[in-house]
N, C-alpha and C positions, 0 to 999 in steps of 0.2 A: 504494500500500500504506500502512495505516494502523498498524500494529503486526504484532510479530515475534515469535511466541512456538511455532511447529509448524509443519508441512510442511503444515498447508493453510492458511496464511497466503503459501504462495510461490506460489500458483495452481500453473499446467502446469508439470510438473516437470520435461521437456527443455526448456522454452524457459529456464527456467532454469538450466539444468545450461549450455546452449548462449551463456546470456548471462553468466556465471561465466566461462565459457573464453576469451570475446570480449576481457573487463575484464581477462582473466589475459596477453593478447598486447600488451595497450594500456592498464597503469594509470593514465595520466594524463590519458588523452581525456576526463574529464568535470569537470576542474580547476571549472571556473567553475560547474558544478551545485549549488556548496556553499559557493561565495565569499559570506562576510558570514554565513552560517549557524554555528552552533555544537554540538558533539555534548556532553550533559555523560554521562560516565560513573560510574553510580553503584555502590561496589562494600561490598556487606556480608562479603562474603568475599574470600581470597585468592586471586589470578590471577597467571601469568606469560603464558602466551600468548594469552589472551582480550585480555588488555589490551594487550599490547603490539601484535599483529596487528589489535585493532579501531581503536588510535589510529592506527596508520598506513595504514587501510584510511580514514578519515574524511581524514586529510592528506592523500591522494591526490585526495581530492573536493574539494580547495583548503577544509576545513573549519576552524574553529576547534576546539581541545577541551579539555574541561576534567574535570579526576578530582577525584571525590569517595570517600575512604575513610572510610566512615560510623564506623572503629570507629577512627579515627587521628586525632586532629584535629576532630572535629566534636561535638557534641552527642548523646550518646545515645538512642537513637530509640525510641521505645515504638509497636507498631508495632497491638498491640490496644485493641480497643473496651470502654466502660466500666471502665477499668482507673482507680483512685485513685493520679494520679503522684506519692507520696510515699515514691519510691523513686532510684537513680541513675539514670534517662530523664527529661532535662529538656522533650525536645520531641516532641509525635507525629508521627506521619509523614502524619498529615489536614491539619495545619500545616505542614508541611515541606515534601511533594511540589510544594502549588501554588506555594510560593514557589521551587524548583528549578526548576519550569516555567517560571516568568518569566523566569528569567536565558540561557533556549535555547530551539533549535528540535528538538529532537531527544535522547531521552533511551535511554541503554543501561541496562540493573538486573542485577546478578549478585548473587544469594541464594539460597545451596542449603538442601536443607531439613533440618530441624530431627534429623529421625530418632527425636522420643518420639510425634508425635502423626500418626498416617497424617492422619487428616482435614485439619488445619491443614495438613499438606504440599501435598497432593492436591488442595485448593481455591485456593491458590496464593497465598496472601492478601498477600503483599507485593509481587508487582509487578499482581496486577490491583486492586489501590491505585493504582499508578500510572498503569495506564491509565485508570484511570475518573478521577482527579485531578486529572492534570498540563497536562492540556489538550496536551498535545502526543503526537506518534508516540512509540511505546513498543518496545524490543526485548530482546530477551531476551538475557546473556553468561551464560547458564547461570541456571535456575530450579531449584525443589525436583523435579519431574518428569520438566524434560526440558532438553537443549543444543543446541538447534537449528544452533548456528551449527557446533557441531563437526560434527552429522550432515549437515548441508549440505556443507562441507569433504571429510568422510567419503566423500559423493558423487562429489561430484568426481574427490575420487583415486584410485576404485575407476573410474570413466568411463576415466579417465588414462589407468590402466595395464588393462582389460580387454584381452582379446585375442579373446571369444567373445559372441557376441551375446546369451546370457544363462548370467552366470558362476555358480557356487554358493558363495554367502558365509555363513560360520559364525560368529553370535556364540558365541563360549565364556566361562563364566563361569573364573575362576581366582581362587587364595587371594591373603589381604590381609589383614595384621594387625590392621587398623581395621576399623570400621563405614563403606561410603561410600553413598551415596545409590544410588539406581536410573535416575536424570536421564538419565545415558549411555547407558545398555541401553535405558531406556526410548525416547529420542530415537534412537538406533541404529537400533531395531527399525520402529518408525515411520517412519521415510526409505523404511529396505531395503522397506520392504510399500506403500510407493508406488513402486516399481518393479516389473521384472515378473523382475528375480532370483529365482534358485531360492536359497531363504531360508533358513537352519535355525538355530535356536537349542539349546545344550547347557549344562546346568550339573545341578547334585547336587538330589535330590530335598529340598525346604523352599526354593528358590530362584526358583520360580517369581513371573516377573514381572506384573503387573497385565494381564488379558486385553487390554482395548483395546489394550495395545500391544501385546502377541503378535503379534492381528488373524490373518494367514494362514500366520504362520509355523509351520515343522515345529520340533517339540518332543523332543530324543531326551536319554535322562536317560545314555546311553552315547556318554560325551566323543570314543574311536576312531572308533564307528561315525558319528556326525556329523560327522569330519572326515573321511574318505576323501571322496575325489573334491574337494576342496575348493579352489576356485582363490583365495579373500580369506577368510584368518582374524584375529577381531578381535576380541582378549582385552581382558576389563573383567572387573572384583571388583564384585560390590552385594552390600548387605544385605538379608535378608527383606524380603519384600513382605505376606506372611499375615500377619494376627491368628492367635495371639497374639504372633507374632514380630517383629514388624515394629521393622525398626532393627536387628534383632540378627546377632553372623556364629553362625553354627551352623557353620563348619567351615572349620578353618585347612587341608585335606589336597592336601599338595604334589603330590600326582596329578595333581591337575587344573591344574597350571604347566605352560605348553607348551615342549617342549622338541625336538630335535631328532628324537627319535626318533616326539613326535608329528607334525610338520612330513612327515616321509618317508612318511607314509600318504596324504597330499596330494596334490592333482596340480601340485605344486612351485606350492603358493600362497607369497602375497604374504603378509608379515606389519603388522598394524595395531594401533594402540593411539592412541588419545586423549593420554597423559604426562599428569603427570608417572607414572613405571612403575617399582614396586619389582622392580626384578632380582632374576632368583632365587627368587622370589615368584611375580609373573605369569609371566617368560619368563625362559629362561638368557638368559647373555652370547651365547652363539654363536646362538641367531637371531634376538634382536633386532639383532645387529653383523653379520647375516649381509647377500648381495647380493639377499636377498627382503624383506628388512623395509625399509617403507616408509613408515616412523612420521615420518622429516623432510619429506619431500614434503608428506607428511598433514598437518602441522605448519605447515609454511609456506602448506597452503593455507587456511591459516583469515583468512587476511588476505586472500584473493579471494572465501572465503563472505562476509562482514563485509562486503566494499566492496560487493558484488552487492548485500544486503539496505539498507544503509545510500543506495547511491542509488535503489533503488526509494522509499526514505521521502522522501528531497527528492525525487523527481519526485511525490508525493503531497501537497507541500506548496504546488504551485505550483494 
């Protein structure tokens, strides 16, 4: 594997799910895969468990790793073409990238998107900089589009804990006082549609997400009725997707927070979320604290998505 940025960059999607689970009985069996190599992680935005679960999914591959906080310490990065640098960006990132590239063998990018310009998001322009740049394997810790590494994780923990040979998983959209990106829905809905899950997506009419991702999923604009039957629900907030909205929230309405008495229409599903999760907001206390929510297992497996992708790169480099 040469870069990491979407579920058809992981090929067959059980042999991976099935070598996820292998890495997850035996983190240490590939120590020497990554002896003398080095991971740099490059991060324009804030992370707590991309970063913390990707560096220790690289120390597991006996890696080297190095973090770069582009907006902490470094040189501010001008990241557009023809732009006159007589502003605070001392360095571009056409400069930048290939020198990052020389000092490693393997680079991670986390940069969500912008939220004023769909296009600029949507074309991805700062990590496939990277890829075409760096000369080295590229992976994604969350892009303007999509989070590959969480909906891999995601995977997994829905495989974990299924119980039925094909469950019924409901993304539900729910309120958020901020504007957040579509990355996670987007990337969410993209996994679950390369499976053969019975799929369904729910959120308030103005919320519809970009078709390509949709792809084969069922669409119901009535929050209840796409959660009955429901064996894995998994709450995220985004902002518009449409012109002329795009970026914006059109609607803080606490309805659409899951709460217990949504949960009981279920067939006693599982509860999911990504974190960090405004309480109260997305979900009461009592079922994310409940014995369905499954948000730490979820949590914890981003450091066996991470390690799965990060050794398929060194076996690509050999």
């Amino acid at each position: 594997m040469k870069k990491f940025t979407c579920v058809n960059d992981i090929g067959d999607i059980r042999a991976a799910i099935d070598e996820a689970l292998a890495i997850k009985r035996d983190r240490f069996a590939f120590t020497e895969l990554g002896r003398n190599r080095t991971l740099l992680m490059i991060f324009f935005n804030s992370s707590l468990r991309t970063r913390l679960s990707t560096q220790k999914a690289a120390l597991n591959l006996g890696m080297n790793v190095m973090v770069l906080d582009v907006n902490q310490g470094a040189w501010k990065l001008e990241t557009e073409r023809g732009v006159v640098m007589d502003g605070d960006k001392a360095e571009h990132l056409l400069e930048a990238i290939p020198v990052m590239g020389s000092y490693c063998d393997i680079i991670g990018v986390r940069s969500f998107a912008g939220l004023k310009d769909k296009a600029e998001d949507y074309e991805e322009r700062v990590i496939e900089q990277f890829i075409r740049y760096s000369g080295r394997p590229v992976f994604s810790m969350e892009a303007a589009t999509r989070h590959p590494l969480q909906s891999f994780a995601d995977l997994i923990t829905i495989e974990e804990y299924r119980t039925m040979e094909r469950p019924k998983v409901v993304l539900t959209w729910a309120p958020h006082p901020r504007a957040l990106p579509q990355a996670v829905p987007n990337s969410f809905a993209e996994w679950m549609n390369a499976t053969d899950y019975d799929f369904v997506i729910t959120h308030p009419h103005g919320y519809e997400l970009d078709p390509q991702f949709v792809g084969k999923a069922r669409v119901e604009y009535d929050q209840i009725k796409a959660l009955e039957g429901a064996d894995f629900v998994y709450a995220k907030n985004w902002s518009a997707y449409a012109d002329p909205n795009y970026g914006k929230v059109l609607s803080t309405d606490r309805n659409w927070t899951i709460d217990a008495a949504k949960m009981a229409v279920t067939n006693n599903a599982y509860f999911m979320h990504c974190l960090p999760v405004r309480r109260n907001m997305i979900v009461t206390d009592d079922v994310i604290e409940s014995e369905r929510s499954i948000v730490i297992p979820e949590a914890a497996n981003r450091e066996i998505s991470a390690q799965t992708v990060i050794k398929r790169l060194l076996e690509g480099l050999k």
